[in-house]
C-alpha positions in Angstrom: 6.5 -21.5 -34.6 5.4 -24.5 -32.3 3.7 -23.3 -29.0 5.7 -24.2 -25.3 4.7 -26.8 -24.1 3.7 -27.7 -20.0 7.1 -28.2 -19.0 8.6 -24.9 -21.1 6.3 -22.7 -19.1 7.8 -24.1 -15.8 10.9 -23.4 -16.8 10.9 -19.7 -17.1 13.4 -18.0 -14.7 12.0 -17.3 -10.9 12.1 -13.6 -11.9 11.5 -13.5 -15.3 8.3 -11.3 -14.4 6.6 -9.6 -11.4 3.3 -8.2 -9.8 3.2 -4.7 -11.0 1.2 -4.1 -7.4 4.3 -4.8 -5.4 6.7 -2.1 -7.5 7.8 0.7 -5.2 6.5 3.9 -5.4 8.2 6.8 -7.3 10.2 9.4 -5.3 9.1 12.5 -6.9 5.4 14.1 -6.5 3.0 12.9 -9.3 2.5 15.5 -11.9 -1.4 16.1 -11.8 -1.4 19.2 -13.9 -0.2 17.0 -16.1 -2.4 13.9 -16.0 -5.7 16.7 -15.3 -4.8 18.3 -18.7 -4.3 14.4 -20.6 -7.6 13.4 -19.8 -9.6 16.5 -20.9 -8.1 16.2 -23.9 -8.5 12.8 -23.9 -12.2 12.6 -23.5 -12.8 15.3 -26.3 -10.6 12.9 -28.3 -13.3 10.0 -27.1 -16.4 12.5 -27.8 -14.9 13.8 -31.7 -13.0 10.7 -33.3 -12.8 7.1 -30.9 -10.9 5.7 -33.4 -7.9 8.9 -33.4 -8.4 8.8 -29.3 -6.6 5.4 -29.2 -3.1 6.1 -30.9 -3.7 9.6 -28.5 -4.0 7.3 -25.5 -1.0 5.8 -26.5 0.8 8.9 -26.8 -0.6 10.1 -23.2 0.6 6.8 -21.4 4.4 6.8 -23.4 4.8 10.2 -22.5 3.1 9.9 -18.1 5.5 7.0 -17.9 8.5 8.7 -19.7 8.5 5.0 -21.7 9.9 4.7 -25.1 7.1 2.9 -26.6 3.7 2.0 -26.2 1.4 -0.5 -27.1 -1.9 -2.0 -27.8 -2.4 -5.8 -28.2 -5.7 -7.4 -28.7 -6.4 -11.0 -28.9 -8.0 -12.6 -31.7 -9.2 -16.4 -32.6 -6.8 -18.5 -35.5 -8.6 -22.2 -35.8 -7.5 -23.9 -32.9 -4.5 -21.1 -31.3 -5.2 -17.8 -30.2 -3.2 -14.9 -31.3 -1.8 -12.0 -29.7 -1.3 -9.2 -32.3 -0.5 -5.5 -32.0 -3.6 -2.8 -32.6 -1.6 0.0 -32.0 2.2 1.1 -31.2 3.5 4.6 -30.7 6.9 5.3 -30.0 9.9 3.1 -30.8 8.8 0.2 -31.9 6.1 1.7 -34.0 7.6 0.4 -36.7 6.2 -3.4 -35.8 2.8 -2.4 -35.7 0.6 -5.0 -36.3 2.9 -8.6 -36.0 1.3 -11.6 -34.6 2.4 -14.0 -32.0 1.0 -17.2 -30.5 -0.6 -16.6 -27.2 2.0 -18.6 -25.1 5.0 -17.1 -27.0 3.5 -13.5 -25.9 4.5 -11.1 -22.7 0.9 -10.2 -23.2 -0.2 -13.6 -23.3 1.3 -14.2 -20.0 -0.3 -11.0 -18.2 -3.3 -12.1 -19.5 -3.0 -15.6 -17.9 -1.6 -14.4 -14.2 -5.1 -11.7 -14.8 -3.0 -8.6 -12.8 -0.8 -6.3 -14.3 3.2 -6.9 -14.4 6.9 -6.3 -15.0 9.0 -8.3 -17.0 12.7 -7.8 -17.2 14.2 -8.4 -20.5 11.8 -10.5 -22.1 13.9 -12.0 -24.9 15.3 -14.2 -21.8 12.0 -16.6 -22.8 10.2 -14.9 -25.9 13.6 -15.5 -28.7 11.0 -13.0 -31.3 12.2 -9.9 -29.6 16.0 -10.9 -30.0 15.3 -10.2 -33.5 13.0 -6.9 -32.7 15.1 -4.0 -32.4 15.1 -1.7 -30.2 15.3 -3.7 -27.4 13.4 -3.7 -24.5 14.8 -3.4 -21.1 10.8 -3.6 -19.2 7.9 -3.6 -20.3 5.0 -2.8 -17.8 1.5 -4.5 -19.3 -1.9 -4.5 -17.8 -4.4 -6.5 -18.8 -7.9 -4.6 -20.2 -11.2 -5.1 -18.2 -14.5 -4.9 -19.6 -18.1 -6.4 -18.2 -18.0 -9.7 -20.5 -15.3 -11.2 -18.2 -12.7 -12.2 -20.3 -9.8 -9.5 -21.2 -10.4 -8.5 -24.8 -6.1 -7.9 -24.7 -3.5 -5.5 -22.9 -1.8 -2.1 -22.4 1.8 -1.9 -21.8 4.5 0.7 -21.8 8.2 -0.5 -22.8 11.6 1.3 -21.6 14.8 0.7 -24.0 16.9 2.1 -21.4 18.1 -0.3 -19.0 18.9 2.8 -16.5 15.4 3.7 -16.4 12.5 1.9 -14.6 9.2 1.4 -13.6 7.5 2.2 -10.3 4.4 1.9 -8.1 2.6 5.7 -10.1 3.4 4.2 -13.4 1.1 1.3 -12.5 -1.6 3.5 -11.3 -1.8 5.4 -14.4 -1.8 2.7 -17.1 -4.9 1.1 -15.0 -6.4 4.4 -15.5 -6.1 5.0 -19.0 -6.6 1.2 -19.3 -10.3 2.1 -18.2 -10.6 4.7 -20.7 -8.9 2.6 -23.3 -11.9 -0.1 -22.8 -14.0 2.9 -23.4 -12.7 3.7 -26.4 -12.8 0.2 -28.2 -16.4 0.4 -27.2 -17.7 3.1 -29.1 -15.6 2.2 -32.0 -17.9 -0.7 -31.7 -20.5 1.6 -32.2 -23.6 -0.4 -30.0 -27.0 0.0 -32.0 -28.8 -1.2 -28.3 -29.7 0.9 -25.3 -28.0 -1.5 -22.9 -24.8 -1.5 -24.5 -24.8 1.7 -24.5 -25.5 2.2 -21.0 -22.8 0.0 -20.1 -20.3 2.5 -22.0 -21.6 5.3 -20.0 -21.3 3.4 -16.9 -17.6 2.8 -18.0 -16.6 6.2 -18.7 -18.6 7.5 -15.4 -16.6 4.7 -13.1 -13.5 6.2 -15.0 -13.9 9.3 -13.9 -14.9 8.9 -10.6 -11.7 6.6 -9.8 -9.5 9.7 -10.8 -11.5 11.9 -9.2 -11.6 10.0 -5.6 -7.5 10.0 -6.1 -7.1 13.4 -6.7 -8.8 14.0 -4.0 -6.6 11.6 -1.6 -3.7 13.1 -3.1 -4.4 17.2 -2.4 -5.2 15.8 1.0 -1.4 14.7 1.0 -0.1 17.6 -0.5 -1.7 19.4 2.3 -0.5 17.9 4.6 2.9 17.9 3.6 2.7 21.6 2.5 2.2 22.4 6.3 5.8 21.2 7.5 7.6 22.9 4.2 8.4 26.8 3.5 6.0 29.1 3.2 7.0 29.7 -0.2 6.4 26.2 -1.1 3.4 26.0 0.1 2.3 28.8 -1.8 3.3 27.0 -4.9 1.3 24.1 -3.8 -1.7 25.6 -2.9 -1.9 26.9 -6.5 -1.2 23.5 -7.8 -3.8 22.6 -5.8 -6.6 25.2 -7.5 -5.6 24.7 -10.8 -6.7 20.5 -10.2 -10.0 21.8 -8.4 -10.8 23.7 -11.4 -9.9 21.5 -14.1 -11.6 18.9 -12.3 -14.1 20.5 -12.3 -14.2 21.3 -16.0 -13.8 17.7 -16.8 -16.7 16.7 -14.6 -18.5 19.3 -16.4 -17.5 17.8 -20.1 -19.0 14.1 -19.1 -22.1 15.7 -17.7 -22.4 17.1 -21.2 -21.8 13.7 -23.0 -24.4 12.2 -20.2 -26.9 14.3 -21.5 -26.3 14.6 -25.0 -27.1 10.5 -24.8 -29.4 10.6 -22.6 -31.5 13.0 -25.3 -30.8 10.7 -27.8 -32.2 7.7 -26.2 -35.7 6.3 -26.5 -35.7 4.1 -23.6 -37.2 5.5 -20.4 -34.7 3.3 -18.4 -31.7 4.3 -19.8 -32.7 8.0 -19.5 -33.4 7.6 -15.9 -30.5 5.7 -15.5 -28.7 8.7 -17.2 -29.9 11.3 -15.1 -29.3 10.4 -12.0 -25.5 9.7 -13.1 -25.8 13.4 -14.2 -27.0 14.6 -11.5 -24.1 12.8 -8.9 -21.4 14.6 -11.2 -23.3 17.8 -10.8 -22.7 17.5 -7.2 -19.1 16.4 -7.5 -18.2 19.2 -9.7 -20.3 21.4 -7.5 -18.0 21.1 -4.2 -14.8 21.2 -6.4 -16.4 24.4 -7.7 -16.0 25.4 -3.4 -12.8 23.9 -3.0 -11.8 26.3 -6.2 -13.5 29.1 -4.3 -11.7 28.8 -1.3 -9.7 31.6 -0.3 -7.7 30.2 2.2 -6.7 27.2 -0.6 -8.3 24.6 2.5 -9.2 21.7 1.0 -12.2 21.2 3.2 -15.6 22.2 2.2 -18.0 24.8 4.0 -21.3 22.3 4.4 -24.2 24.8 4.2 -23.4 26.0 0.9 -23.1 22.5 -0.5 -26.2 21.6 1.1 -28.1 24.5 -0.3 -26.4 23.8 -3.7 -27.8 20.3 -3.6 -31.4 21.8 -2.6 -31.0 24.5 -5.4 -30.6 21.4 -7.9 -33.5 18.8 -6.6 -36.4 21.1 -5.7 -39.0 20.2 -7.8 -42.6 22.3 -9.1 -44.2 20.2 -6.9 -46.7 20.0 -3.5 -43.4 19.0 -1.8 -41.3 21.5 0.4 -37.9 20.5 0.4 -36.4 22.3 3.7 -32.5 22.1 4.9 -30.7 23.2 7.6 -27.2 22.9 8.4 -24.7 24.2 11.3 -21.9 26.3 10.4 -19.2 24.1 10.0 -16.4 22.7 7.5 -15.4 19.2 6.4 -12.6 17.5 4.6 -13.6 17.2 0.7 -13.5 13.6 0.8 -16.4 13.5 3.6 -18.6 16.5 2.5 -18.8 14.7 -0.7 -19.8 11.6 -0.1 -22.8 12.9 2.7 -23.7 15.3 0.2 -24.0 12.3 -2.2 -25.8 10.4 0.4 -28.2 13.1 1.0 -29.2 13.2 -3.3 -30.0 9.9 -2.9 -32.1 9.9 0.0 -33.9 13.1 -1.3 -34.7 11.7 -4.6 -36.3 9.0 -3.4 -38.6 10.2 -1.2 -39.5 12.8 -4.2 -39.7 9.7 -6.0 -41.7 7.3 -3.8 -42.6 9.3 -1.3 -45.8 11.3 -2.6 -47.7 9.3 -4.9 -51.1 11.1 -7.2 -48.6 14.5 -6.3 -50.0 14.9 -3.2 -48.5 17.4 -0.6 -45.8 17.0 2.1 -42.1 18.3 3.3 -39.1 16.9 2.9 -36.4 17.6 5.7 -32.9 17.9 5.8 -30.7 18.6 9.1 -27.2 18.6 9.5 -25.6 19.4 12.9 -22.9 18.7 15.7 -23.9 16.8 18.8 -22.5 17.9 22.3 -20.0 15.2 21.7 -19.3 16.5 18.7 -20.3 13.6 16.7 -22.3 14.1 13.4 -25.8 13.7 13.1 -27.3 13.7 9.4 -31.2 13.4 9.4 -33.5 13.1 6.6 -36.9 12.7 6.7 -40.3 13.1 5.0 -44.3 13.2 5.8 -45.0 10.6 3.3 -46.9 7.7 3.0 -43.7 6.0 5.0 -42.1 3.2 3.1 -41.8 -0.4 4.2 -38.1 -0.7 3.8 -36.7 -4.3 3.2 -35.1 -6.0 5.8 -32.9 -8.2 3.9 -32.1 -7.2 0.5 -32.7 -3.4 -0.8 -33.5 -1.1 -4.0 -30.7 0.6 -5.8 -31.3 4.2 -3.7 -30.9 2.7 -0.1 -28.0 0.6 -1.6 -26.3 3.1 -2.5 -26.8 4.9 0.9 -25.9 2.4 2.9 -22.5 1.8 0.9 -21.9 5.7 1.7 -22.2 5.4 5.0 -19.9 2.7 5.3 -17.4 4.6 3.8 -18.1 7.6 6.1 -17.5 4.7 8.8 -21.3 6.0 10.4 -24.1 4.1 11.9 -27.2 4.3 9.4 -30.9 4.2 10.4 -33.0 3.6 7.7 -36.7 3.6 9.4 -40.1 3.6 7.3 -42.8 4.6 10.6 -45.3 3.3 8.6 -48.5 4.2 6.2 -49.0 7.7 6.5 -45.8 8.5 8.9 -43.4 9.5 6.8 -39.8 7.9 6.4 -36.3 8.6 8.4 -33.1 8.2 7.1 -30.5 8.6 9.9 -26.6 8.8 9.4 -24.5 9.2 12.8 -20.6 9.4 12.5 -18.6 9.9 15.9 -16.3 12.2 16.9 -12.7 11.0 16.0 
């Protein structure tokens, strides 16, 4: 089979494929029971058998997507052509697992040229193989895999053989999801012997999980919202949808701490354990306020501040000369923003543990939430150190990480070191909206 040449590629049909970001959204609610009880048992499929976890993946994305097949195609090196070959299919076209196809004869060739995930229509239109391929396909949604090297090592993709069935806007955000822990899974089947490898794995998994857990979050605030305009019955029914999330959320949190740690023992490197911990430690304080939101009686999803505050205190006091004090008003805030100032606050209390108090010597720590008159909100945390020179232009890894957020909370950050011997103050103040 000879490959297109310039001029066949140009004359593909205007809408022989789309951006999969400009598909409309779905009209029914996402099922997140669902998708919360796939990826637990997803990531014990990553932690007991890698290799197993893929054709489960598979399974997970045919059956979120209600698709009739699903795929995995990888690209591999042949003299001077690259092919496109298929891994992995579930479903109905299982049966032509593993056939090879020239890179520009290949829907997943294309999605890996345009970089962005897509929706092509009746592909045998320009690729004559699937003529020949029964069943056939009516769409096929495919986006492309993205690991730290830069180049896409191939694609996931979900095909419908009904032509009365289609693809939408929540189809697309799941297959990037389990695209993310699909790239995790062809890692450790890799099986890296070096610590930075292995970090980056971690790292991969961790940003996996955080993703899903910063939409489940944007979504119960919807549901909320809604709920308060429907029947009292429904709302009921939502609020319980609601808990059970919160709590398997929180169980899955729970699961990759354990993984965290369990490789974080195993490591010899110094770095890498560091590095380790102090990802453990921010899912600790995730799972910790969906642990609250589960708790709530009222099914609010807001989060009463002082016991998360105390919580984080409870989990970074150390045996030391250091008195780590914390005082917060009485008051409530949405999930979304008690997390990330509670995840501001760890890292501006583990550095000044860290940097703060060098040879162990003594000093307090200080942590003060409150409301202003205006009702604006003031989060102050400061130290009786030796007072750090902060950069100017570029910073370390902690203040980066506050100042990003801080932007996210949309506050004004003061990051002041009052020199040797003064101590340091980290100021966060977010308006009243």
């Amino acid at each position: 089979m000879q490959s297109p040449t310039h001029a066949d590629r140009h004359n593909r049909p205007a809408d022989f494929y789309v951006p999969a970001a400009t598909l409309p959204q779905g009209t029914s609610q996402p099922n997140l029971r669902a998708e919360a009880t796939a990826i637990r048992e997803l990531t014990r499929s990553l932690a007991k058998d890698p290799n197993a976890a893929v054709r489960h993946l598979l399974d997970i994305a045919r059956h979120l997507c209600s698709a009739g097949s699903a795929g995995l195609s990888l690209t591999r090196n042949d003299r001077a052509d690259t092919i496109i070959y298929w891994r992995a299919v579930t479903g109905a076209l299982a049966e032509h697992e593993a056939i090879e196809t020239p890179r520009d004869h290949s829907p997943c060739g294309l999605c890996l040229d345009v970089g962005i995930p897509i929706l092509i229509t009746r592909p045998e239109r320009v690729f004559d193989q699937f003529s020949a391929m029964p069943p056939a396909i009516a769409e096929v949604l495919i986006v492309p895999l993205l690991d730290d090297s830069g180049k896409p090592p191939g694609t996931l993709w979900v095909a419908h053989h009904d032509s009365n069935l289609h693809f939408h806007g929540e189809h697309v955000r799941i297959l990037e999801q389990l695209a993310a822990l699909l790239v995790l899974a062809l890692k450790l089947q890799e099986q890296a012997s070096d610590h930075r490898r292995a970090l980056s794995v971690i790292e991969s998994h961790q940003q996996a999980q955080q993703n899903l857990l910063i939409h489940d979050l944007r979504e119960e605030r919807s549901l909320r919202e809604q709920a308060e305009i429907e029947h009292h019955q429904a709302l009921q029914f939502k609020g319980a949808m609601i808990d059970e999330v919160n709590h398997r959320t929180k169980n899955s949190l729970q699961m990759v701490s354990t993984l965290l740690a369990m490789q974080a023992r195993a490591s010899t490197s110094t770095e890498v354990r560091q590095a380790l911990q102090a990802g453990i430690a921010r899912l600790h304080l995730l799972a910790k306020a969906h642990e609250l939101l589960d708790a709530n009686v009222e099914r609010k999803q807001s989060v009463f501040m002082p016991q998360l505050l105390e919580a984080l205190g409870q989990a970074l006091r150390q045996p030391s000369n250091v008195a780590l004090s914390i005082e917060c008003d009485p008051m409530e805030l949405p999930a979304e923003h008690a997390v990330m100032l509670a995840m501001l606050a760890n890292e501006a209390i583990t550095n000044a543990y860290k940097h703060a108090f060098p040879a162990q010597s003594a000093g307090a720590i200080m942590v003060k939430l409150q409301r202003t008159r205006e009702r604006a909100l003031v989060l102050r945390i400061e130290d009786t150190g030796v007072g750090l020179a902060l950069p100017t232009g570029s910073a370390g890894g902690g203040l980066t990480l506050i100042r990003r957020f801080a932007d996210q909370l949309r506050g004004t950050l003061r990051a002041a070191g009052r020199g040797a011997g003064m101590g340091t103050l980290i100021m966060l103040t977010i308006d009243a909206t």
